[in-house]
ZAMARGU-4260 file (C-alpha; in steps of 0.2 Angstrom, whole numbers, plus 5000, padded with zeros to 4 digits):
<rodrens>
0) 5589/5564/5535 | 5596/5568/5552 | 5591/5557/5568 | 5588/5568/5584 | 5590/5562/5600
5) 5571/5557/5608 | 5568/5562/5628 | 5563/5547/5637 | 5544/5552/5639 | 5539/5553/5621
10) 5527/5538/5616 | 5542/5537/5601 | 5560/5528/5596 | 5565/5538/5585 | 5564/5558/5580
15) 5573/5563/5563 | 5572/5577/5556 | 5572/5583/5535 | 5571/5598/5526 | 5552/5598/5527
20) 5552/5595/5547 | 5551/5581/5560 | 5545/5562/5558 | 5543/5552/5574 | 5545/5533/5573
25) 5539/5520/5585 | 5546/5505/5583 | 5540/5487/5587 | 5541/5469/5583 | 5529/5455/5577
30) 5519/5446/5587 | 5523/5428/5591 | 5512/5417/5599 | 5519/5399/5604 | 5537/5403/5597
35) 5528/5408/5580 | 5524/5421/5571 | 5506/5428/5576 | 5491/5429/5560 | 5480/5443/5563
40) 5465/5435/5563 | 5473/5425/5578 | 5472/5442/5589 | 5454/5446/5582 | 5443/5438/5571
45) 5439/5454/5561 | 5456/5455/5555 | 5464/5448/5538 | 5473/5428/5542 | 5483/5432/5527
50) 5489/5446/5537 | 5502/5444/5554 | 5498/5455/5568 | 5508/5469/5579 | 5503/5474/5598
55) 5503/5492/5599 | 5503/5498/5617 | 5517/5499/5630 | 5525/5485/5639 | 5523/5494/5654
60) 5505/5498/5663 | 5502/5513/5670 | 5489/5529/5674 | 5489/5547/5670 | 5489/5554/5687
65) 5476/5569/5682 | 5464/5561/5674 | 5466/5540/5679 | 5466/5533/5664 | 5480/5518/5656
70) 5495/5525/5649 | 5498/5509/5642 | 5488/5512/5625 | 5494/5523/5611 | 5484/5537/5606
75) 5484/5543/5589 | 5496/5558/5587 | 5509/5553/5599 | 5521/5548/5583 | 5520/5549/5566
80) 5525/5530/5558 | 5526/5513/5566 | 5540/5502/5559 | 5538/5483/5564 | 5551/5471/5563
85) 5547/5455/5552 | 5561/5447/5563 | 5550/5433/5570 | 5544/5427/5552 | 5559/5432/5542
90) 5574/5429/5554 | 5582/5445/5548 | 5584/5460/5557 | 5583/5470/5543 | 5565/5465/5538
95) 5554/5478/5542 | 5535/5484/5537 | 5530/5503/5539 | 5515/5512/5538 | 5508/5530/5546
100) 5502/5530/5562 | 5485/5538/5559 | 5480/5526/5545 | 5481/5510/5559 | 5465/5504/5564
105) 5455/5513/5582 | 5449/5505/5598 | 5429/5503/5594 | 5426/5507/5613 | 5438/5523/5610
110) 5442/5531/5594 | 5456/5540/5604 | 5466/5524/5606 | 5476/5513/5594 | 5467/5494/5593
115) 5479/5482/5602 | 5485/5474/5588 | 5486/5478/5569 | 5487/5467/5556 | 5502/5470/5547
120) 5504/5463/5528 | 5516/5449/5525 | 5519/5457/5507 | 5522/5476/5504 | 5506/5485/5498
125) 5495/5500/5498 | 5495/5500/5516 | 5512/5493/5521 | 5529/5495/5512 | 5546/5489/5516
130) 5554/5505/5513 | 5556/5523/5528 | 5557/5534/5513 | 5541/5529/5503 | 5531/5529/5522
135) 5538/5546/5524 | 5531/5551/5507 | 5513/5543/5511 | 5514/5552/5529 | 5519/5568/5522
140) 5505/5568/5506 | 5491/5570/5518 | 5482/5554/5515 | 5469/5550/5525 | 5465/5530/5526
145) 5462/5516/5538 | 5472/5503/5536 | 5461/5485/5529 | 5454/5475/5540 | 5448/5460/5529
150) 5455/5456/5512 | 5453/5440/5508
</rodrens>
């Protein structure tokens, strides 16, 4: 796997590159919320308490001067995986939870967008895992899912 150099317009951290093409990777970190780690049903009722959250937009407001809208939500397609750092709950930088980007959950008022935050399972499972290479094989399968909501 090679790492190639992202521009600093692309809605991604990372671009590497395999024998079977590109992957981009945008990477974030867990929610906290008082100095603790964030439960997803914290950010929104609808999703799992067994589950901690991610907020997936830009730290940064801003609008799209030809059509007015924010460019501080992510839309699906602008990167392939989102890695989340456990960090906050794990205190280990090395702890992190992938999962591809078009199986995350939509805004209900805009299929378009990415839902501000995702719940993100504590646990590996069919959704998350704690390794690149088995994301990249779920990415590169085809797979079409969304990610669960409630579970427990």
């Amino acid at each position: 796997m090679k790492d190639v150099t992202a521009d600093s317009n692309d809605a991604f951290d990372f671009k590497l590159k395999d024998s079977k093409g590109l992957v981009t990777i945008q990477v974030k970190m867990q929610r906290q919320k008082e100095h603790k780690p964030m439960m997803a049903n914290k950010a929104y009722k609808i999703l799992p308490a067994g589950s901690y959250v991610v907020e997936t937009q830009r730290t940064r407001g801003g609008k799209d001067p030809r059509t007015g809208e924010s460019t501080r939500p992510y839309r699906f397609g602008e990167f392939d995986i989102i890695a989340v750092s456990l960090h906050p709950s794990t205190n280990s930088w090395n702890t992190f939870r992938y999962t591809v980007a078009d199986w995350l959950l939509p805004r209900p008022t805009d299929k378009k967008l990415l839902l501000k935050f995702q719940p993100v399972s504590i646990k590996p499972d069919e959704d998350w895992t704690d390794d690149l290479l088995t994301c990249i094989k779920w990415l590169r399968s085809g797979k079409r899912k969304t990610i669960g909501a409630k579970k427990d």
